[in-house]
C-alpha positions as CSV (number, residue, x, y, z in Angstrom):
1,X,17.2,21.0,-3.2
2,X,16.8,23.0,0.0
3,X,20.6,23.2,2.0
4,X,20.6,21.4,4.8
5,X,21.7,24.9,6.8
6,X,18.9,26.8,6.1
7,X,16.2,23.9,7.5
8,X,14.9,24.2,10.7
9,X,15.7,21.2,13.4
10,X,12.3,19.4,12.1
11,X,12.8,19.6,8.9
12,X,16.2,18.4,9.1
13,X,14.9,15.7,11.3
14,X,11.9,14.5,8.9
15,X,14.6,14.4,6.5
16,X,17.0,11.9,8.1
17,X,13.7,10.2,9.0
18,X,12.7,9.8,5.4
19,X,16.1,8.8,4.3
20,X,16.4,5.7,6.9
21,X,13.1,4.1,6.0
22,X,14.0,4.7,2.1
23,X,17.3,3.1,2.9
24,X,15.4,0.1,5.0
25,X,13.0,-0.4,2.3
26,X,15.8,-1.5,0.2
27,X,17.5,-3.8,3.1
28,X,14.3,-5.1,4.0
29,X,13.8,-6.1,0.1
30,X,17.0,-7.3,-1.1
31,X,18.2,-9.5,3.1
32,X,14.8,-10.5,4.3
33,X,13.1,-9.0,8.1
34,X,15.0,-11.5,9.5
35,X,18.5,-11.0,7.8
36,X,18.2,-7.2,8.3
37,X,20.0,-5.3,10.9
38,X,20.2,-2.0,12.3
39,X,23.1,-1.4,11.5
40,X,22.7,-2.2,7.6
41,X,20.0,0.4,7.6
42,X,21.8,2.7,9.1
43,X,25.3,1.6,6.8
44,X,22.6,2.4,3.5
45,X,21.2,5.7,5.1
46,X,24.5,6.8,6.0
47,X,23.6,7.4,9.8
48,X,25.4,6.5,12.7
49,X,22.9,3.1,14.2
50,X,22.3,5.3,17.3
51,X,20.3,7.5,15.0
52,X,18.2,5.0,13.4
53,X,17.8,3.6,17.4
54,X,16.3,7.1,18.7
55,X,13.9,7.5,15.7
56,X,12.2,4.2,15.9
57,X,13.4,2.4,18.8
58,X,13.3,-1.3,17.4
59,X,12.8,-3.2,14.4
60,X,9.4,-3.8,14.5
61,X,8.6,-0.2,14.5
62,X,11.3,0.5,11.7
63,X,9.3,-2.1,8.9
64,X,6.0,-1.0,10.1
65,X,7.1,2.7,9.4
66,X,8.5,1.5,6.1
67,X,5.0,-0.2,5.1
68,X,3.2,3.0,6.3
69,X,5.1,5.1,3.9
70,X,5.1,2.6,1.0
71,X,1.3,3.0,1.1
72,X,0.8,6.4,1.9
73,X,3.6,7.7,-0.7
74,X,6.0,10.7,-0.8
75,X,4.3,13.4,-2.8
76,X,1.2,14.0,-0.4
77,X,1.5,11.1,2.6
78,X,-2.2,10.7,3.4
79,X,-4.7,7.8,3.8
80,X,-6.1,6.7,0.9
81,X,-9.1,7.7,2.4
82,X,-8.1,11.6,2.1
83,X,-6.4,11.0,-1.5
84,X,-8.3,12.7,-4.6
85,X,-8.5,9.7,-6.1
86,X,-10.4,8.3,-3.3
87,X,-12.9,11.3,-3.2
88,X,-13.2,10.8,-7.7
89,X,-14.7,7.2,-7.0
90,X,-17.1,8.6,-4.3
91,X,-18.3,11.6,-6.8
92,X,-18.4,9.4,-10.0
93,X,-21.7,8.5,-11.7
94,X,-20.8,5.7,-13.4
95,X,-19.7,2.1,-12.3
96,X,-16.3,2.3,-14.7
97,X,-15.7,5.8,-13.7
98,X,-15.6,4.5,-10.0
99,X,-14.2,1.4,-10.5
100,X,-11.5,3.1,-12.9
101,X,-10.3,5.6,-9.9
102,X,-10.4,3.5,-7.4
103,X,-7.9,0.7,-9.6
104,X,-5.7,4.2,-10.3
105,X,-5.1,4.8,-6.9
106,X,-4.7,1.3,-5.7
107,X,-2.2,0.4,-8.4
108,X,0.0,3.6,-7.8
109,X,-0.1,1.8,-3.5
110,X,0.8,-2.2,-5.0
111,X,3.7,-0.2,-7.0
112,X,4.8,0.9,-3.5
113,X,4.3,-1.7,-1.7
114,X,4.0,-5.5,-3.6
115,X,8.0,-6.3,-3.2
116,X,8.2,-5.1,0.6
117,X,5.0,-7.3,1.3
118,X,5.9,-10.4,-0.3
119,X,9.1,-9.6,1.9
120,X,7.2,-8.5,5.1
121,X,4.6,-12.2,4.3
122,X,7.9,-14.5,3.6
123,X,8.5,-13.8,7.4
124,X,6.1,-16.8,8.7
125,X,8.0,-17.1,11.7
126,X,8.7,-13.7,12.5
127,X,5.7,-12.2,14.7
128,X,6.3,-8.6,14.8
129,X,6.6,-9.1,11.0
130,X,3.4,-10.8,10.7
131,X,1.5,-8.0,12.8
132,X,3.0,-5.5,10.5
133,X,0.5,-7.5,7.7
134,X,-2.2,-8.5,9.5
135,X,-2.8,-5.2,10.8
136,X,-2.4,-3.9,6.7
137,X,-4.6,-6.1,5.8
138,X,-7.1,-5.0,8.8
139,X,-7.3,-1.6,7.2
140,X,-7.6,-2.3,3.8
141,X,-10.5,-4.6,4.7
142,X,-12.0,-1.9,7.2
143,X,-11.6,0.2,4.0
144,X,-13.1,-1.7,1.5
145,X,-16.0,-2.4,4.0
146,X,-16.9,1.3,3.3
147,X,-16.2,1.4,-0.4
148,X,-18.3,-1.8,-1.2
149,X,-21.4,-0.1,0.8
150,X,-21.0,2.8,-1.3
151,X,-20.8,0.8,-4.3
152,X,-23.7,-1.7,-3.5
153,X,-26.1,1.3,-3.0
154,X,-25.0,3.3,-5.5
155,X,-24.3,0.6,-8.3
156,X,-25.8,-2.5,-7.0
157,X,-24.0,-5.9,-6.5
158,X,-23.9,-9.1,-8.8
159,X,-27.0,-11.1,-8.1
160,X,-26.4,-13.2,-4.9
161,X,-22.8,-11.6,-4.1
162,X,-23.4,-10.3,-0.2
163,X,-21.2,-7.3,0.9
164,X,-18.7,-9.5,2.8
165,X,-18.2,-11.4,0.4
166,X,-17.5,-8.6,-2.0
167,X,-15.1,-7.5,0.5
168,X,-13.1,-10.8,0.2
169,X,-12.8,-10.6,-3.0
170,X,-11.6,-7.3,-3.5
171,X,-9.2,-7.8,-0.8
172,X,-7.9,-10.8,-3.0
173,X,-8.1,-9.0,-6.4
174,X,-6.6,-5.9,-5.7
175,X,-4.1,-6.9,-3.1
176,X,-0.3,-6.5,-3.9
177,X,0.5,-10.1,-4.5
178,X,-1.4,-10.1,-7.5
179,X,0.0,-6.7,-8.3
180,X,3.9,-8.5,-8.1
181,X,3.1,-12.0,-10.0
182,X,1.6,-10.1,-12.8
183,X,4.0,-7.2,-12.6
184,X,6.8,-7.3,-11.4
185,X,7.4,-11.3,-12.2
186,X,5.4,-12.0,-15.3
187,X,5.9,-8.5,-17.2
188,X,2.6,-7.1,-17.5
189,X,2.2,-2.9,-18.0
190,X,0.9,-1.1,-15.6
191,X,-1.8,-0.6,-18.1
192,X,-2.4,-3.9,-18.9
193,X,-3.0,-4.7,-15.0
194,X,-5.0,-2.0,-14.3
195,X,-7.3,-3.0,-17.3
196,X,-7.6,-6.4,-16.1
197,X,-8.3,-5.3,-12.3
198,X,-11.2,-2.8,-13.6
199,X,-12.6,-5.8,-15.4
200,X,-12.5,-8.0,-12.6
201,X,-14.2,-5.3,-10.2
202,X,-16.8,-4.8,-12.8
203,X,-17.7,-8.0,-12.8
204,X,-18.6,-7.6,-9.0
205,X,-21.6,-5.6,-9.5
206,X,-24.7,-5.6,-11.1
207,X,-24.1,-6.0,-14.8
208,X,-27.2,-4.1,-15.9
209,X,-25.7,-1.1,-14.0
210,X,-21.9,-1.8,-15.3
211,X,-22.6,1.7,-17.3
């Protein structure tokens, strides 16, 4: 580990920012949005509260940072969008090839993110909490939108299934809720889901192109 001395002011600063949303992942997690406060996140991070104040103001923008890093990751925060795994489904040849990066990447985001949505979706009456979903689930549909084109023109579609409706139900299949019952609360591997989600996907398109 780098010594704190020899960082410069933003590095040290991207550090105690990384270390507050880690510690309010964990607070969000185990007390709820609503039985979190500041100064609990600031207690686990072992900052003073005026710290976690000046780096995001509120706690809105504290659990929406906190989803944003859950699905972007640590090693290389990017959009999924600019993730190699991401570009493998776009260059694959084959429907399973595809299919098979595309339930790679997205498992490695549910791992990240399932507990801290069924936490963030338990908040019914919370609206700042609910916005923080909605407007996840706005991108991930806005993504799939783009991934379901390329699929329908390069793979084809089941008979009948229209692109929206494709969209739906990847959004349902692949979301993190199903990720957490089967996971996290039933006990399935990580393989086992991810060979169940690929054969749920692959079911979506044209069998007589599922190659």
């Amino acid at each position: 580990m780098v010594p704190v001395k020899s960082l410069t002011r933003r590095e040290r600063a991207q550090r105690t920012r990384s270390k507050v949303i880690r510690a309010a992942h964990t607070v969000f997690v185990e007390r709820g949005y609503t039985g979190t406060r500041m100064t609990d996140v600031a207690a686990a991070a072992g900052v003073a509260v005026q710290t976690v104040y000046f780096i995001f103001h509120s706690k809105p923008e504290l659990l929406a940072a906190c989803y944003d890093s859950a699905v972007l990751g640590d090693d290389d925060p990017k959009p999924p969008s600019q993730q190699p795994w991401y570009a493998a489904l776009l260059a694959a040849t084959s429907t399973e090839k595809s299919v098979s990066d595309f339930v790679a990447g997205n498992t490695a985001i549910c791992a990240r993110v399932a507990v801290l949505d069924d936490t963030v979706r338990s908040a019914v009456h919370e609206p700042e909490a609910a916005e923080v979903h909605q407007r996840s689930q706005r991108l991930r549909r806005e993504g799939y939108q783009v991934l379901v084109h390329h699929w329908r023109t390069r793979f084809g579609l089941r008979p009948g299934l229209t692109e929206a409706r494709a969209v739906d139900l990847l959004l349902m299949l692949s979301g993190p809720a199903n990720y957490r019952e089967l996971v996290v609360e039933d006990g399935w591997s990580t393989g086992a889901y991810r060979a169940w989600l690929q054969g749920q996907i692959v079911a979506l398109l044209a069998p007589s192109l599922a190659t």
